[in-house]
N, C-alpha and C positions, 0 to 999 in steps of 0.2 A: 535316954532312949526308952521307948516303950517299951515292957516284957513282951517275949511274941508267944503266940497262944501255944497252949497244953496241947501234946497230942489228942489226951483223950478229953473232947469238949466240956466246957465245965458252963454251968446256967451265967455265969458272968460274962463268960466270951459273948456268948448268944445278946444277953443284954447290952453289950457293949455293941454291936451291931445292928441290933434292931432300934438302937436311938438314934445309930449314924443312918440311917436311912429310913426312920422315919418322918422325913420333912418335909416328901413330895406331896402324901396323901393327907399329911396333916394342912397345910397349905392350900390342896384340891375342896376339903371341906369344909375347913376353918371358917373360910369367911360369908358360905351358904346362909346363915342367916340374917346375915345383914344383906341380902339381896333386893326385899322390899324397899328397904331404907336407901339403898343405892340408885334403883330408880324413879324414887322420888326426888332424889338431889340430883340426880342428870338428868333428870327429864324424858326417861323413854321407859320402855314397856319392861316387865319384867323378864320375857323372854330374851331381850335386848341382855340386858344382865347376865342370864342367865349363858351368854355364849363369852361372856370372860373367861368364863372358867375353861369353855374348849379350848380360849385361845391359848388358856395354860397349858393345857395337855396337851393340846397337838405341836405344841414347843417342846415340851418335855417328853412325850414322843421319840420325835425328832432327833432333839440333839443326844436319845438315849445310844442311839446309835454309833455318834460319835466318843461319847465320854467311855465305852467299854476301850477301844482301842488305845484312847486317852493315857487311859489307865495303864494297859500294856507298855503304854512308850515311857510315861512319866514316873510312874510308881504309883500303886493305890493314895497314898497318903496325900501327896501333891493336889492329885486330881481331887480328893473332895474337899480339901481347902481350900482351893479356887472355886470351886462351885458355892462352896458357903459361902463364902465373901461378895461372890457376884449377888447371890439370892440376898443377903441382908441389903447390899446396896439398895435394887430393885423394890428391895420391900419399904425402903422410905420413901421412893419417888413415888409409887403406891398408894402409901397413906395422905400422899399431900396431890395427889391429882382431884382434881376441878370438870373434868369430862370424860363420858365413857371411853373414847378413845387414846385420850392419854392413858386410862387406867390400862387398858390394853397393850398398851406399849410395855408398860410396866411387868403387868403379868406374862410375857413374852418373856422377859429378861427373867422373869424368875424360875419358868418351866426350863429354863437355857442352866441356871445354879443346881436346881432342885433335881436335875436327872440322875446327875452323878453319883448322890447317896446310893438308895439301891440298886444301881445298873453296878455299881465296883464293890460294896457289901456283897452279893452274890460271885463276884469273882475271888472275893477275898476268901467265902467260904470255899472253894473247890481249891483254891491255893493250899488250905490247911488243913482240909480233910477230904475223903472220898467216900462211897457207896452209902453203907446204912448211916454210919457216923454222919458223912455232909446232911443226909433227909434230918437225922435227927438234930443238928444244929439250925438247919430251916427251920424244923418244927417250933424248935426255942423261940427264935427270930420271930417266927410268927405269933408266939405265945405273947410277946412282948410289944411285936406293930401292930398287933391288934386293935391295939388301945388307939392308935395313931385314927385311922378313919374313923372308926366308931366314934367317938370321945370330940372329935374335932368341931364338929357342928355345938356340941354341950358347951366348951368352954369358949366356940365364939360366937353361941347367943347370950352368954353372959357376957362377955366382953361389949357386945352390940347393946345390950342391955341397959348396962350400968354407961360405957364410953363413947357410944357411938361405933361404925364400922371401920373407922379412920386405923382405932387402936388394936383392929386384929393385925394389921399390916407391921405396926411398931411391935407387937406384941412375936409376929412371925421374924423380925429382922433379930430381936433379942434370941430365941429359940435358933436361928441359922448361927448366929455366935456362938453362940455355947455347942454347937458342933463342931466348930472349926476348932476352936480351944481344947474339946475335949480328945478329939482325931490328934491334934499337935500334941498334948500332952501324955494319951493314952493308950491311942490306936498303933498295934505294932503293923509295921511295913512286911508283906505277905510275898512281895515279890522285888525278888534281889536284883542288882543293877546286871546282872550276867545273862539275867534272862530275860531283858527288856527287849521290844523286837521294836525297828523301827518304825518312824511313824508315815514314811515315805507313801503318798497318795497313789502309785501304782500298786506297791505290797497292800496298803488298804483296801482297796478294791477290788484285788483278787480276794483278800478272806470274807471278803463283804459277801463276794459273789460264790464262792465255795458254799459259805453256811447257808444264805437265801436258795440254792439249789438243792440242798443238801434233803433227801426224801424223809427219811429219820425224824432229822429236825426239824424243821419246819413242820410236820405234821404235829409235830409236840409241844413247838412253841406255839402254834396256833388254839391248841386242843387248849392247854394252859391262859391265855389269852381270853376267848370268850367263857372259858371258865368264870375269869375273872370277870368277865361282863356283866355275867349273870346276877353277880354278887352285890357288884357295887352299881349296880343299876338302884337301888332305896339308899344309896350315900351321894350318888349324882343328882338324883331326882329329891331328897330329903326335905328339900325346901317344899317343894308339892306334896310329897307323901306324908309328910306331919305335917302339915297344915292346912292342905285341902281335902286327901285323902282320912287321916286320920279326927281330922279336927280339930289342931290345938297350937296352939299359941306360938310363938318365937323361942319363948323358953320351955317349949315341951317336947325337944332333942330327943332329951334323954331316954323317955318312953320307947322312944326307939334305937338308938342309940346304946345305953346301958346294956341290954338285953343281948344285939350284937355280939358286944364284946367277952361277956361272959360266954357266950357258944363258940364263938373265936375262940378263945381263951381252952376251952375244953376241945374243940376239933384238932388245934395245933397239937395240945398233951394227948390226946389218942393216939395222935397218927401214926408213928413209928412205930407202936406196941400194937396198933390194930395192923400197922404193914405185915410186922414181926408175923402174929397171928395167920393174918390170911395168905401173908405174901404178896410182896408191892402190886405185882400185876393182876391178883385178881382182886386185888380190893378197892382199887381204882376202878373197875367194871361195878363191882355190887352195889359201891358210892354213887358213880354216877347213874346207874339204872333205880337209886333211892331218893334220889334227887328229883329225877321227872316223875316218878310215881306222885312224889309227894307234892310237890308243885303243881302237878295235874291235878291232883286233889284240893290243894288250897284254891283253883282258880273254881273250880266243882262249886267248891260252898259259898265263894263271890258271888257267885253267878245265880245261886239259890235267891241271894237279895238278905242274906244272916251279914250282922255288922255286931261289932264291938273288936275292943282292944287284943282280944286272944284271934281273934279270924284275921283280923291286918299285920299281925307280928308272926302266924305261923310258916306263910310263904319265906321271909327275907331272913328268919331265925332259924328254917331247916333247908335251906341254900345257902349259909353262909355254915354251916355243920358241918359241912357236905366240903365244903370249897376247902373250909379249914382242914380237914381230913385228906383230902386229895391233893394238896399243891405244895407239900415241902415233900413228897418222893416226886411228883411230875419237875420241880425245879432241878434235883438234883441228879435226875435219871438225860433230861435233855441237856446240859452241861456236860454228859458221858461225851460225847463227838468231837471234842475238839482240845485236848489235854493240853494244849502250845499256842491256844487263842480262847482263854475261858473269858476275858473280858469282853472281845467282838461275842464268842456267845453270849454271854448276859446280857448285853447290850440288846443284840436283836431279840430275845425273848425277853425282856424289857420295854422292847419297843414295841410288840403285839398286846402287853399289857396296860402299860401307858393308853395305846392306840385304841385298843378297847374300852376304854374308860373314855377318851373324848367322843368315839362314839356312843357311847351309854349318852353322855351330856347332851353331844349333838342331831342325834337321829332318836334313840330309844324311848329319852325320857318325855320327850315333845309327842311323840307316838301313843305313849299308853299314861300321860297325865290325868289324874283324876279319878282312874279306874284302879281297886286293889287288881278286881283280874287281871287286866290287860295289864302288870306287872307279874303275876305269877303266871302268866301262862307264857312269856317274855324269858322269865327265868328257866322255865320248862323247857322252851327252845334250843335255849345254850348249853343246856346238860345234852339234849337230846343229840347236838354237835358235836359237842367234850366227846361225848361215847362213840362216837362214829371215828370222829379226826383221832384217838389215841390207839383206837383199834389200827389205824392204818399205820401209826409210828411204830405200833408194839411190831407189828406185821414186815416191818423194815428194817426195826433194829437188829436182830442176829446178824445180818449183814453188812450192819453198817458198821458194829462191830470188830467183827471180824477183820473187816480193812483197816481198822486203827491197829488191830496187835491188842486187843483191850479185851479183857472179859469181864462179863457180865456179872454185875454186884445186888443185881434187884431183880429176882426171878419170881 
């Protein structure tokens, strides 16, 4: 049986978590560049193409919903071993589909495997830790999924490169295996059979309906949510923004890409020591008021008609600074609300995430194609949101507090 995690979080736990749930966003971008290629072998436009990918997300969405409660009835571990199994499956009928619409089908079933990673990683983490400690296991987590969107599109225009698009899908079923393998052999069980709660469709829809009304939350999973919009709007849209926008090739990912992940990489290791510093609550305000500045400014110099490699990478490299700094104390502050249903929470503030991210694909990126502004001023937007919707949760929370019996860990 697997060890179960160290009180005090250790960079290994966090790593062990941030590969059990990085399969959704690696899957969402992975196989963006073989998008051209795809419809030239189906025969339809690339915008056509280009709405597979929602068909992923607004699956994986969806069933994020379902797989937190999942997880409450079955045990963490169950649920995302059925999820990986179903995803590898889906990802060979994937590689062997012959029409967009099959392909569809397919990607349906895999946004249906792929939720359950990090919709039950985020319950796993509130199961084994709490206040600054869970922020700073996110922080980890994200130090480490970083890599996941960023890096995805790099290793599947090489795949498209050298193999054709066929082999990101064989290449995504291998990667969902060695998940499930690793969860079986590695991943300890965070929630004991005593505290499973049933999975009975009337109890479900009452905590369904508790947390969706709940003013607190909801303000924070939203705030959180287009957060994320903002971000992964140049990993939705990647295939246009390095290629139309920036100018370069199938294999020129990485230029943008690379650069991501290193800011990732550095926002996640800030966060907790700049919360520490300023204090979760007002560093979340100073981030997101840094973020529209600064975005206001990247769309400023678009707008002037100045181009090169430093003007197109400054908008999505200081929005994803921003994002990485702000979203492992917002994950862990809106998981406060509900101690006896963290996975219905994750779940739904999963599912604003997810959700946000098929709108990036579906509405967003068709919108501000072509234009670096009309991306930065896009991302400007969402912060401009973030800052308003968290002002109203922060505005909530001592009282929604207080009705749990719970005090406050992130002042």
């Amino acid at each position: 049986m697997p060890t179960p995690f160290a009180r005090t979080p250790r960079i290994r736990d966090a790593a062990a978590l941030g590969f059990t749930s990085s399969l959704g966003p690696f899957s969402a971008n992975g196989i963006t560049p073989g998008f051209h290629a795809m419809s030239e072998d189906f025969g339809v436009s690339f915008v056509a193409v280009q709405q597979s990918l929602t068909a992923y997300i607004v699956t994986y969405a969806l069933f994020s919903l379902a797989a937190g409660s999942l997880s409450d009835s079955w045990g963490r571990r169950p649920t995302i071993i059925a999820g990986m199994l179903l995803f590898a499956a889906a990802s060979v009928g994937a590689a062997l589909s012959d029409t967009l619409w099959t392909l569809l089908c397919w990607r349906f079933l895999q946004g249906v495997g792929a939720a359950v990673g990090q919709v039950v990683t985020q319950a796993i983490v509130r199961d084994s830790w709490s206040g600054t400690q869970a922020a700073a296991v996110n922080g980890m987590i994200a130090f480490f999924f970083a890599a996941s969107p960023a890096l995805s599109p790099v290793v599947g225009g090489w795949i498209v490169l050298h193999a054709g698009w066929h082999a990101v899908f064989l290449f995504l079923m291998c990667y969902a295996l060695a998940i499930a393998l690793f969860v079986y052999w590695r991943l300890p069980e965070t929630l004991p059979a005593a505290e499973r709660v049933s999975f009975a469709p009337r109890a479900l829809c009452t905590n369904y309906a508790h947390g969706l009304t709940h003013g607190a939350f909801m303000a924070g999973v939203l705030a959180h949510g287009v957060l994320f919009m903002g971000g992964i709007l140049y990993s939705a849209g990647a295939a246009d923004y390095v290629i139309k926008v920036m100018g370069l090739d199938v294999d020129g990912f990485g230029w943008l890409s690379i650069p991501l992940v290193f800011v990732s990489f550095a926002g996640a290791w800030w966060s907790v020591p700049l919360a520490r510093r300023l204090r979760p609550k007002r560093m979340l305000r100073v981030v997101a008021l840094a973020i529209i500045v600064s975005c206001l400014s990247c769309a400023a110099v678009c707008a002037s008609g100045r181009t090169g490699l430093i003007v197109f990478l400054a908008a999505p490299l200081l929005y994803s600074l921003g994002m990485a700094l702000m979203r492992p104390v917002m994950m862990a502050m809106n998981l406060d609300y509900f101690p006896k249903n963290r996975g219905m929470a994750a779940a739904i503030q999963q599912f604003f995430v997810s959700g946000s991210f098929g709108f990036s694909a579906a509405i967003l990126v068709p919108v501000v194609m072509g234009s670096a502004e009309a991306y930065a001023l896009a991302s400007a937007c969402c912060a401009a949101a973030v800052f308003v919707l968290w002002a109203v949760s922060m505005r909530l929370r001592p009282q929604a507090l207080h009705k749990i019996g719970a005090a406050e860990t992130m002042r």
